[in-house]
C-alpha positions, 0 to 999 in steps of 0.5 A, a space after each residue: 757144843 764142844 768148844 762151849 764144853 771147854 769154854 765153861 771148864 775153862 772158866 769154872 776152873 779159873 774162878 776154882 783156882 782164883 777163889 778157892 771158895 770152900 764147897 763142902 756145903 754144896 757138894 754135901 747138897 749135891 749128893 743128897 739130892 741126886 742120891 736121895 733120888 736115885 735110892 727112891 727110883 731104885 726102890 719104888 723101880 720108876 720115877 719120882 715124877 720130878 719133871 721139872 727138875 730133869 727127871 726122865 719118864 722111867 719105865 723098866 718094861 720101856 724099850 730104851 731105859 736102861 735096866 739089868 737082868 735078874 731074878 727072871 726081869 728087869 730092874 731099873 738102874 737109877 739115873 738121879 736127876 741125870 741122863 743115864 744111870 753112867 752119869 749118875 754114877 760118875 757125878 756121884 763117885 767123883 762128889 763122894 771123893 772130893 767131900 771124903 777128906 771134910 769128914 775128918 777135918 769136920 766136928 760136931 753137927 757138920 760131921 754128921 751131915 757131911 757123913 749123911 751125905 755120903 751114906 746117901 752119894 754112895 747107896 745112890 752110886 750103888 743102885 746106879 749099877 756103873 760098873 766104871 764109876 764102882 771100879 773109879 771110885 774104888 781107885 780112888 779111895 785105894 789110893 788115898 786110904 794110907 793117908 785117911 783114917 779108917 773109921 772114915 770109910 764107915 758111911 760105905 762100908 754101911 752104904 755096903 750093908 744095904 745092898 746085901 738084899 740085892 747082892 745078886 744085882 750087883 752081881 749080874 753087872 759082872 757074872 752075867 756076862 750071856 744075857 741080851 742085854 749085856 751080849 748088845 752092850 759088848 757088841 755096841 761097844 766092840 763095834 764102836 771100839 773097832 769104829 774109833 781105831 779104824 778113824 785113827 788109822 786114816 787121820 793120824 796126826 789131827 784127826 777128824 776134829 772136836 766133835 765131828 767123831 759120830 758124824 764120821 763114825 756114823 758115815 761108816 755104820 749109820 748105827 754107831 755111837 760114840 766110843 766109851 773110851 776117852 783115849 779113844 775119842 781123844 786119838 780120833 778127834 785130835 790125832 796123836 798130837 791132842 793124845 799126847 796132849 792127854 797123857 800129859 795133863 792126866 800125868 798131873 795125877 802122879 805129880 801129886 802123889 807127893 806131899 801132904 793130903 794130895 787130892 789123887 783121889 778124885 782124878 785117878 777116878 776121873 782117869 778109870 772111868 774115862 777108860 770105860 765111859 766118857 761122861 767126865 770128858 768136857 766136849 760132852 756135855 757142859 755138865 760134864 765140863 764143869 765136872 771135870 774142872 771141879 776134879 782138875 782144880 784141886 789138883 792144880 792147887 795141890 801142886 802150886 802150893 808143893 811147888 811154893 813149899 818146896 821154893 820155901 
């Protein structure tokens, strides 16, 4: 699966930088789709019965199903057409980057379903309660904010209104910090964090290797998971050489900084909430690889065509 993962990146990414196919329109699909359906799955607190697309059973009162505390019980986070509401969210903080910078360039009709689309990505984005894929996509409109005009931030700042009834949700993500399912949570991920530096420590330079990371942690405590960090997973499975190889393609980010219009945004997303979470990593998922080649493709392009300016 690993090698699958990268394989497919690999490709999407060439046939991105080869053909630079425009996917406004797609991209545009995409967020209705997965952010129409969270917003439903959040309001009516279940699923939507789309079993043939991909939809979980979602249950709140079900063991297993991922909710938060609030107003004395629990509420549903939406996971879209995804395996968890964290994939959710940062499928739909990294669409709502990349398709952000259309808004402006967009007239007429177009704009306006490019605006739609990004009303509906960001209330899905909100009611998937990930709190990594809020802090990425936040980085991402910071950073890109001198460079965008302000009226463009409009669909969010109305996505922002909606939630106003349920501020108290929101909240719980960060004040709630005793309730049993956030002190299980912390205590997972302290563990796993512990796990995945211990790895380091006895495989140093090449690590345990792609993929073998929960087999070797689990080898050590039966209950562990993989580490929601993907420096962490990096170290463990390729040792300090594949860490180096890391810090070297995120600082393509940086690089980009220069120029006109650099697509910074998505990436620094893609970098934020690899610190709290691994669903942008490739060796996880093959959905997960071809997104991170849809984020690492505009970047490569951004900085071929600064590097044929500045030869100019």
């Amino acid at each position: 699966m690993p090698l699958l993962g990268w394989g497919s990146a690999w490709g999407i990414y060439l046939f991105l930088l080869n053909e630079r196919p425009r996917l406004t329109g797609i991209l545009a699909l995409l967020l209705l789709i997965q952010g129409g359906v969270a917003v439903m799955q959040f309001w009516q607190q279940g699923d939507l019965g789309l079993r043939v697309l991909g939809e979980y059973s979602l249950d709140p009162t079900v063991e297993g199903v991922s909710v938060l505390w609030a107003r004395d019980h629990p509420w549903l986070r939406a996971y879209g057409l995804t395996g968890h509401p964290n994939m959710l969210g940062a499928l739909l903080a990294s669409l709502l980057l990349l398709l952000l910078p259309e808004l402006s360039r967009g007239q007429g009709w177009p704009q306006r379903g490019i605006a739609l689309a990004l009303s509906v990505g960001f209330l899905g984005l909100l009611v998937s309660f990930s709190r990594a894929a809020w802090l990425g996509f936040a980085g991402g409109v910071l950073v890109g904010l001198g460079r965008t005009s302000r009226w463009t931030l409009l669909p969010f700042l109305l996505g922002l209104l909606c939630l106003i009834p349920y501020r108290d949700l929101a909240g719980s993500r960060w004040a709630e910090r005793d309730s049993r399912i956030e002190q299980r949570s912390m205590m997972e991920r302290l563990r796993d964090v512990s796990l995945a530096i211990e790895i380091i420590q006895q495989h140093p330079w090449a690590g345990v290797g792609v993929g073998r990371y929960l087999e070797v942690a689990r080898a050590r405590q039966p209950e562990a998971l993989i580490v929601h960090n993907v420096p962490l997973l990096v170290g463990a499975e390729l040792g300090f050489l594949g860490l180096a190889c890391w810090l070297w393609l995120m600082r393509a980010g940086f690089l980009a900084l220069s120029g006109r219009e650099p697509p910074v945004g998505p990436w620094l997303s893609l970098l934020v909430i690899g610190l709290f979470d691994i669903t942008l990593w490739p060796t996880t998922g093959i959905r997960n690889a071809l997104l991170f080649a849809l984020l690492a493709a505009p970047l490569a392009i951004h900085l071929e065509e600064s590097a044929l300016g500045n030869e100019g």
